[in-house]
Biotite code that builds the C-alpha atoms (Angstrom):
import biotite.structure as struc

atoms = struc.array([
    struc.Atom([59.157, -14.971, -47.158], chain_id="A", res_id=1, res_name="UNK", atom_name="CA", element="C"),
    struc.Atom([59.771, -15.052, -43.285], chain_id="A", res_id=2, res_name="UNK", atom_name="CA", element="C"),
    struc.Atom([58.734, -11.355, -43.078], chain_id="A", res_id=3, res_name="UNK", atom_name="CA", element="C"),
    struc.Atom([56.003, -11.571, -45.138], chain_id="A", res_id=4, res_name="UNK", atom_name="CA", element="C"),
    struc.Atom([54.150, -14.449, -42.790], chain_id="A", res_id=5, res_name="UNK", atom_name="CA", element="C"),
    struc.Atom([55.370, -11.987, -39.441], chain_id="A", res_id=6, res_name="UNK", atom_name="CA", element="C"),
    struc.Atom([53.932, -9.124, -40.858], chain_id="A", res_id=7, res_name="UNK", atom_name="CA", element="C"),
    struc.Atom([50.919, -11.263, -41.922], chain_id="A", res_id=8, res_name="UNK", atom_name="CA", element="C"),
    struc.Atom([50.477, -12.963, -38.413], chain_id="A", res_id=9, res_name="UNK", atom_name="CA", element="C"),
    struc.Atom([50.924, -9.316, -36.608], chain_id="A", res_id=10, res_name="UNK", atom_name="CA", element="C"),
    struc.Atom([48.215, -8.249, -39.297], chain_id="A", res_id=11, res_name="UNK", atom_name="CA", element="C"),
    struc.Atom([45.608, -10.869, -38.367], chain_id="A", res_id=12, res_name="UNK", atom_name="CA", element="C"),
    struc.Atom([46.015, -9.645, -34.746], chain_id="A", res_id=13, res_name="UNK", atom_name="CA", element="C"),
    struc.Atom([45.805, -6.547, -34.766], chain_id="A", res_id=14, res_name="UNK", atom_name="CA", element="C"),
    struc.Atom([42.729, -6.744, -37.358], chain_id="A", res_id=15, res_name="UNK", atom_name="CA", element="C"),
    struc.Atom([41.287, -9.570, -34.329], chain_id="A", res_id=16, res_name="UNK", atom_name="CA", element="C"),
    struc.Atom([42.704, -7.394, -31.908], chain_id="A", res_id=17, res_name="UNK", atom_name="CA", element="C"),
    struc.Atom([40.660, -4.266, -33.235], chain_id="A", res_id=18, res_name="UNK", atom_name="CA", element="C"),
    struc.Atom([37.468, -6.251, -33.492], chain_id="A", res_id=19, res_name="UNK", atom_name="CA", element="C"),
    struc.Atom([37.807, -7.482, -30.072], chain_id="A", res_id=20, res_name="UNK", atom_name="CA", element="C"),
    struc.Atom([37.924, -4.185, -28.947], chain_id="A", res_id=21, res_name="UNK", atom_name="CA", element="C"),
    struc.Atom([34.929, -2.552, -31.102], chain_id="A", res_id=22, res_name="UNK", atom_name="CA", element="C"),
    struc.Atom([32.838, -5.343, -30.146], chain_id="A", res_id=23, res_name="UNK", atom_name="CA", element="C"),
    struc.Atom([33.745, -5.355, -26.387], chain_id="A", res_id=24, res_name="UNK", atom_name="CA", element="C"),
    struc.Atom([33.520, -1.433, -26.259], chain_id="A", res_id=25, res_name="UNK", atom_name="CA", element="C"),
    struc.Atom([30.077, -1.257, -27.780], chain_id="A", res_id=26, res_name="UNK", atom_name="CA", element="C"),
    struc.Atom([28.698, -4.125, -25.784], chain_id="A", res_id=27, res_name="UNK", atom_name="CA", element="C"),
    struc.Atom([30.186, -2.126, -22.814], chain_id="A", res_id=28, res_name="UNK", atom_name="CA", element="C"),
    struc.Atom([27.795, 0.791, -23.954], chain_id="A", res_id=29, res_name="UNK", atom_name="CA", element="C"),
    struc.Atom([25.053, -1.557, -24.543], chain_id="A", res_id=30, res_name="UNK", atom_name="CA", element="C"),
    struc.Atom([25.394, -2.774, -20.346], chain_id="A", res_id=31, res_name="UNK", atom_name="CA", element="C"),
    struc.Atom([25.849, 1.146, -19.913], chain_id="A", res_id=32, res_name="UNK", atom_name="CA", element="C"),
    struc.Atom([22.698, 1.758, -21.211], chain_id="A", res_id=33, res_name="UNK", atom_name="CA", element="C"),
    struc.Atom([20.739, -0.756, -19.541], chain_id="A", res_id=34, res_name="UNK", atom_name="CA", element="C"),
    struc.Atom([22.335, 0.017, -16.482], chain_id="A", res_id=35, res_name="UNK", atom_name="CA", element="C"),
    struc.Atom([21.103, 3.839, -16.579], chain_id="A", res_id=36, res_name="UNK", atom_name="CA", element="C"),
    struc.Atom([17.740, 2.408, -18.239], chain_id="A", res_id=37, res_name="UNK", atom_name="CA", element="C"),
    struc.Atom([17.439, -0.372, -15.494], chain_id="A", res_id=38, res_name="UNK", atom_name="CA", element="C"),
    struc.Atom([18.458, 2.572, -12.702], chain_id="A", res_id=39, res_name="UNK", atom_name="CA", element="C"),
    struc.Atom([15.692, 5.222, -13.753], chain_id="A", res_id=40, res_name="UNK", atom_name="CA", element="C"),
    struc.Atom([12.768, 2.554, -14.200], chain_id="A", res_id=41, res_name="UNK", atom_name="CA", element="C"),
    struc.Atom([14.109, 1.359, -10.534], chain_id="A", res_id=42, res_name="UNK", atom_name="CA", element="C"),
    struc.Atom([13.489, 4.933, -9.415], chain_id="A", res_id=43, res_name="UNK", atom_name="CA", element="C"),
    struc.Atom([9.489, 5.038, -11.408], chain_id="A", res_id=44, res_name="UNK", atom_name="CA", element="C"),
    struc.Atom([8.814, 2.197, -9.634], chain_id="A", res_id=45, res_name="UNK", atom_name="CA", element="C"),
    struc.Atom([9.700, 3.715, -6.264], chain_id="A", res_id=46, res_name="UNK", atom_name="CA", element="C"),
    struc.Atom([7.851, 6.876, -7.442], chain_id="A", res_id=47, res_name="UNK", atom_name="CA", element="C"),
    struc.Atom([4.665, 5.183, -8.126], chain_id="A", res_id=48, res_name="UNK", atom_name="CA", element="C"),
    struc.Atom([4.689, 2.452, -5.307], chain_id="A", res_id=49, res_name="UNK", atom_name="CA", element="C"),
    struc.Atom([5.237, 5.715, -2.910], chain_id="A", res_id=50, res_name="UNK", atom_name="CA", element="C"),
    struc.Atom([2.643, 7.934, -4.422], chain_id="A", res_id=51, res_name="UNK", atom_name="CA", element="C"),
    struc.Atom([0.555, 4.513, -4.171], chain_id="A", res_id=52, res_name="UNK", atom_name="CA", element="C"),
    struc.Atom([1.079, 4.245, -0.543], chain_id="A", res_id=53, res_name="UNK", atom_name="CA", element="C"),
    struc.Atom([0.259, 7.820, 0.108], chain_id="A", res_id=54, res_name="UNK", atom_name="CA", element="C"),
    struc.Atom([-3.161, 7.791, -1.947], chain_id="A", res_id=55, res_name="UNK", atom_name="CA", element="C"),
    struc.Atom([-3.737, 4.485, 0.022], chain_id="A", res_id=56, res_name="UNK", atom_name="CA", element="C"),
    struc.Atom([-2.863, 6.217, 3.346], chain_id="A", res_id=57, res_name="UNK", atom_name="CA", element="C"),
    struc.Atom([-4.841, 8.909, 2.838], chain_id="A", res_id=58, res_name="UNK", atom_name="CA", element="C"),
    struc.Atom([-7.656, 6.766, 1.827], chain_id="A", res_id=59, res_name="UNK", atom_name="CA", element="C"),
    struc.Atom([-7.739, 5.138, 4.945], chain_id="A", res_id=60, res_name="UNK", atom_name="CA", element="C"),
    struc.Atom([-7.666, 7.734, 6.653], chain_id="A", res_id=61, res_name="UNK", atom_name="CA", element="C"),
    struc.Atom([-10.908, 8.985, 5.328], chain_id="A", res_id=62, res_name="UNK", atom_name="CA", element="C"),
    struc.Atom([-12.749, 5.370, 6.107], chain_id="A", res_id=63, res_name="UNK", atom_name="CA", element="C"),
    struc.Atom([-15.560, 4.915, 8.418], chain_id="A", res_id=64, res_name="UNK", atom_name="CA", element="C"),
    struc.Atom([-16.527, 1.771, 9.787], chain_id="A", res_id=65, res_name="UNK", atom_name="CA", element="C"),
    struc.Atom([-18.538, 0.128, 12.440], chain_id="A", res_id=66, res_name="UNK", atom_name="CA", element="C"),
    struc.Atom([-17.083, -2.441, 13.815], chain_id="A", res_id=67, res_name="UNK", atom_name="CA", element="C"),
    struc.Atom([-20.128, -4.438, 15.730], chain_id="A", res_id=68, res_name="UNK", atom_name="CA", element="C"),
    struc.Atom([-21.175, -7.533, 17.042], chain_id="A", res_id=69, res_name="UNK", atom_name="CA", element="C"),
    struc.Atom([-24.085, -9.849, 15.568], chain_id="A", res_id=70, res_name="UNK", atom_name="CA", element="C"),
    struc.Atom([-25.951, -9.897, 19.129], chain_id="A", res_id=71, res_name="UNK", atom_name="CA", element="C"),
    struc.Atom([-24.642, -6.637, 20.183], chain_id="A", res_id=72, res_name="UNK", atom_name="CA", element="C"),
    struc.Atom([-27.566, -4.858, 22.089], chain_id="A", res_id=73, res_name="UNK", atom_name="CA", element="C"),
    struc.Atom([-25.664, -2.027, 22.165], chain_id="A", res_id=74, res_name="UNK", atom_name="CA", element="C"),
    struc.Atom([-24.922, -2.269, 18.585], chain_id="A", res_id=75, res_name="UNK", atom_name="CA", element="C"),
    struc.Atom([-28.419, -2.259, 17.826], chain_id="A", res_id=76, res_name="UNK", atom_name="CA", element="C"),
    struc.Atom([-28.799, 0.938, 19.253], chain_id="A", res_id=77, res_name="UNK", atom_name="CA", element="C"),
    struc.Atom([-26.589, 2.239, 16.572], chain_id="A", res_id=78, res_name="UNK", atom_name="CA", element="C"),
    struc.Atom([-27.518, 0.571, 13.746], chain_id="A", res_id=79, res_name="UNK", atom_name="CA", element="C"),
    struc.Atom([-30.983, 1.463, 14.781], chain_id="A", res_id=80, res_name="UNK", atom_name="CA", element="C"),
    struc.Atom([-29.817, 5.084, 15.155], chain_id="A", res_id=81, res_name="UNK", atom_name="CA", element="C"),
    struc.Atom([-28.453, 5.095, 11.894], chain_id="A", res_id=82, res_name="UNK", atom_name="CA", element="C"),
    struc.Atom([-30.804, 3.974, 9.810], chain_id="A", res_id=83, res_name="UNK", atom_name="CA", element="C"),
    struc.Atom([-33.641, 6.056, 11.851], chain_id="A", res_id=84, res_name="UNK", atom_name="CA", element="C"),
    struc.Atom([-31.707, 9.217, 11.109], chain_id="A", res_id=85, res_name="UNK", atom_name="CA", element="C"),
    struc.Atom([-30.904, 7.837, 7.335], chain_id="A", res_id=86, res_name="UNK", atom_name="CA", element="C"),
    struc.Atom([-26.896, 8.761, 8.413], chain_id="A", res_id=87, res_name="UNK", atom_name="CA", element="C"),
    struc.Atom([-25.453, 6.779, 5.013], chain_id="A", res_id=88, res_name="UNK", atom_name="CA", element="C"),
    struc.Atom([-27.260, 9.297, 2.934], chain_id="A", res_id=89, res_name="UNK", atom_name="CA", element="C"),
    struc.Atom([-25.063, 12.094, 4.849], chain_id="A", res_id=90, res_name="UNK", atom_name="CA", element="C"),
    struc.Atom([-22.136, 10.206, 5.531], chain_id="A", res_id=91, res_name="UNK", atom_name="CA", element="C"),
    struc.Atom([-20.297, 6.871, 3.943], chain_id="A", res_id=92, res_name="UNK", atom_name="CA", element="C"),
    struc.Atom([-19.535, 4.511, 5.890], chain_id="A", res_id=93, res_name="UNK", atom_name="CA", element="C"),
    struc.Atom([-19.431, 0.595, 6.113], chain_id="A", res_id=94, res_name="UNK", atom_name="CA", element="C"),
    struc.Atom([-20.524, -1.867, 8.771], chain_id="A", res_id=95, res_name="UNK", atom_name="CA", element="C"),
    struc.Atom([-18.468, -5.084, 9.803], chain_id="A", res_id=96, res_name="UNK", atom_name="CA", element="C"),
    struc.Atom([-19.441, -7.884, 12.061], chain_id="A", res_id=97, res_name="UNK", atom_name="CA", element="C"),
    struc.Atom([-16.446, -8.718, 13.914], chain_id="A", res_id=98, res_name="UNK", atom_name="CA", element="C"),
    struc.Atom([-18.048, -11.633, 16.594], chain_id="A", res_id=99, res_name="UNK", atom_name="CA", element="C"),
    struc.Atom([-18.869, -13.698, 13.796], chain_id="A", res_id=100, res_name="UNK", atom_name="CA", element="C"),
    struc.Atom([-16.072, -12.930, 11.368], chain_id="A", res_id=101, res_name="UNK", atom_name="CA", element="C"),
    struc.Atom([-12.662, -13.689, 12.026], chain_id="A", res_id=102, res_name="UNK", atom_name="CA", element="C"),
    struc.Atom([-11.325, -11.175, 8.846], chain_id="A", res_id=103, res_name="UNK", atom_name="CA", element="C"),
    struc.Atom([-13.346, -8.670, 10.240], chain_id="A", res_id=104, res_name="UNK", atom_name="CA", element="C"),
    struc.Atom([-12.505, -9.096, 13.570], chain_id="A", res_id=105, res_name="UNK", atom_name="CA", element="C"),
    struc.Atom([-8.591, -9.237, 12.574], chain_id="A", res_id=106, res_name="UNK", atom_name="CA", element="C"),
    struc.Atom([-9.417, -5.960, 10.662], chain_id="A", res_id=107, res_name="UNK", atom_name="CA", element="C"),
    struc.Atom([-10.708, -4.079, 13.553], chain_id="A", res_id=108, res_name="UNK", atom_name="CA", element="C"),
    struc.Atom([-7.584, -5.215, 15.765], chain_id="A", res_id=109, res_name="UNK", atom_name="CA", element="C"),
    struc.Atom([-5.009, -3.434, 13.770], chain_id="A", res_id=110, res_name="UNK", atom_name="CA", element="C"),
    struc.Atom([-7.584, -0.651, 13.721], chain_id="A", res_id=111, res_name="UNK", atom_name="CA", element="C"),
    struc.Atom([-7.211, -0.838, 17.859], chain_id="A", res_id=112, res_name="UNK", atom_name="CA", element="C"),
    struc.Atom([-3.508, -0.958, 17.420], chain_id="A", res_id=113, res_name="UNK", atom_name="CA", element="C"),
    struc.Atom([-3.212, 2.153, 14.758], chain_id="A", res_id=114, res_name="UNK", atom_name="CA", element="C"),
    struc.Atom([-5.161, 3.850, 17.619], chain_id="A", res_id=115, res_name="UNK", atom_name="CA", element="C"),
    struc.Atom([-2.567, 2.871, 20.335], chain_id="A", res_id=116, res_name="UNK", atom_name="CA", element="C"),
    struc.Atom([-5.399, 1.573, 22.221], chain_id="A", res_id=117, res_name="UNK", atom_name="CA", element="C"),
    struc.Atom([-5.363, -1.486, 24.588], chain_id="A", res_id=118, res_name="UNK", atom_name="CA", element="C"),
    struc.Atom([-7.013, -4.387, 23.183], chain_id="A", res_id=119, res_name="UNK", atom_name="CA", element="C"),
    struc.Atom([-8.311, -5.855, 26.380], chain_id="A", res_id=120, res_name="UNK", atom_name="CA", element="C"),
    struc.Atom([-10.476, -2.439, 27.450], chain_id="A", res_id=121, res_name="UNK", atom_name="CA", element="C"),
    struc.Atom([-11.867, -2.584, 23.586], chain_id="A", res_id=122, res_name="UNK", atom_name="CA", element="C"),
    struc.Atom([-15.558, -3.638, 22.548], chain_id="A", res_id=123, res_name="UNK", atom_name="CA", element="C"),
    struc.Atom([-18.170, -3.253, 19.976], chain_id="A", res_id=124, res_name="UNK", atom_name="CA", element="C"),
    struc.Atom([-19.725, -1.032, 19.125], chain_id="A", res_id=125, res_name="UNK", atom_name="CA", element="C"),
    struc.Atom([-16.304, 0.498, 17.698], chain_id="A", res_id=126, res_name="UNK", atom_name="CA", element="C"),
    struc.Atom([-15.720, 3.146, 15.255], chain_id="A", res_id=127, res_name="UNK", atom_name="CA", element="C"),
    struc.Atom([-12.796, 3.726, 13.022], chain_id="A", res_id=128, res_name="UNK", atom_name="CA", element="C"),
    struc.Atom([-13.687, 7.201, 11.581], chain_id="A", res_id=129, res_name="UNK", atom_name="CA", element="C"),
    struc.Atom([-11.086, 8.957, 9.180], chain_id="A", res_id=130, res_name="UNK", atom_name="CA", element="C"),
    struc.Atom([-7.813, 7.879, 11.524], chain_id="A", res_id=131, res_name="UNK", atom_name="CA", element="C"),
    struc.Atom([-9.609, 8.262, 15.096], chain_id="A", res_id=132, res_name="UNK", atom_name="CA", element="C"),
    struc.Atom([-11.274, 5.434, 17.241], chain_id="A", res_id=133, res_name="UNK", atom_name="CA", element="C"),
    struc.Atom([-14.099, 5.435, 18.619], chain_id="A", res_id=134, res_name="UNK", atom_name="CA", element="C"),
    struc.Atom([-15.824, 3.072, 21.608], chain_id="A", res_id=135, res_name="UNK", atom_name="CA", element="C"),
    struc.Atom([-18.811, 2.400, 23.053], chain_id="A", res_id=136, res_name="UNK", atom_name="CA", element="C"),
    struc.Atom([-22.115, 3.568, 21.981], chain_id="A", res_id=137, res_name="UNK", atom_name="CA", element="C"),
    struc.Atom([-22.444, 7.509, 23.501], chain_id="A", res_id=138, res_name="UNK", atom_name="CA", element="C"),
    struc.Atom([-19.046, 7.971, 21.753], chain_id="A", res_id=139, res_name="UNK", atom_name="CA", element="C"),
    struc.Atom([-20.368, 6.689, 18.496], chain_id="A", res_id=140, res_name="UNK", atom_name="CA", element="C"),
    struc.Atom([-23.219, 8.027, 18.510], chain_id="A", res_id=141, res_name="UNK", atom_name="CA", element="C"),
    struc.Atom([-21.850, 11.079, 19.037], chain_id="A", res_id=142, res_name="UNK", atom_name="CA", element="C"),
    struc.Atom([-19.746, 11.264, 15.992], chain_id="A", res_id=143, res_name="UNK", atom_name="CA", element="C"),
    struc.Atom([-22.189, 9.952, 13.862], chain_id="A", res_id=144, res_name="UNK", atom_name="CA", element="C"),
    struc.Atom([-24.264, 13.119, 15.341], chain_id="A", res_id=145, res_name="UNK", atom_name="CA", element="C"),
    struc.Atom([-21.924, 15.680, 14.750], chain_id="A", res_id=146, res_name="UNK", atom_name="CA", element="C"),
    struc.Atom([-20.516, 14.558, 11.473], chain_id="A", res_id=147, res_name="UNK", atom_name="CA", element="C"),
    struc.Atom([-23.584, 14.645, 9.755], chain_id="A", res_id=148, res_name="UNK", atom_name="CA", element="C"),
])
């Protein structure tokens, strides 16, 4: 009778003993998975927020924008140029009012620092055209004239 409840209790754990271990081993797979599924989704999301940031880059790099200033005689000149010589039918471009506008002005500061320029020598009328800066009205003007 002894045996028969020893080979009964070494029956129950191996039979627990083997279940542990199926269970464990396939919930190892199951983390295995994820891990590899978790891994490659990491590395899509790097893709895309890369290819994102390239697109944007080269977006920016193809902006044009006057930066000028509300009472800005010499912004007027521009302005006046460009709609005299219809320029946003040829070329697109935005204006921003930087004097006035704090976001704007903010804006046209990184613009000045992406340029490597000095802020302190930098004025309106200002041109950020397709990664290059531009300052003061004959330089302006001149772009606008020979990108037309």
């Amino acid at each position: 009778m002894q045996k028969n409840i020893i080979t009964l209790v070494v029956a129950l754990v191996l039979i627990a003993g083997l279940f542990w271990g199926v269970s464990h081993f396939k919930s190892n797979q199951t983390e295995e998975k994820n891990s590899y599924q978790n891994y490659y989704t990491q590395k899509a999301i790097q893709k895309k927020e890369a290819q994102e940031k390239n697109n944007s880059q080269k977006s920016a790099n193809q902006e044009v924008i006057l930066y000028f200033g509300k009472e800005c005689p010499h912004c007027h000149e521009v302005i006046d140029y460009l709609k005299e010589h219809k320029v946003s039918e040829k070329i697109k471009y935005s204006q921003k009012e930087v004097w006035h506008n704090k976001d704007n002005q903010k804006e046209m500061m990184k613009k000045v620092n992406e340029c490597g320029l000095d802020p302190q020598k930098v004025g309106v009328p200002f041109l950020y055209a397709k990664g290059k800066c531009y300052i003061g009205t004959p330089d302006v003007l001149e772009y606008f004239k020979n990108n037309q």
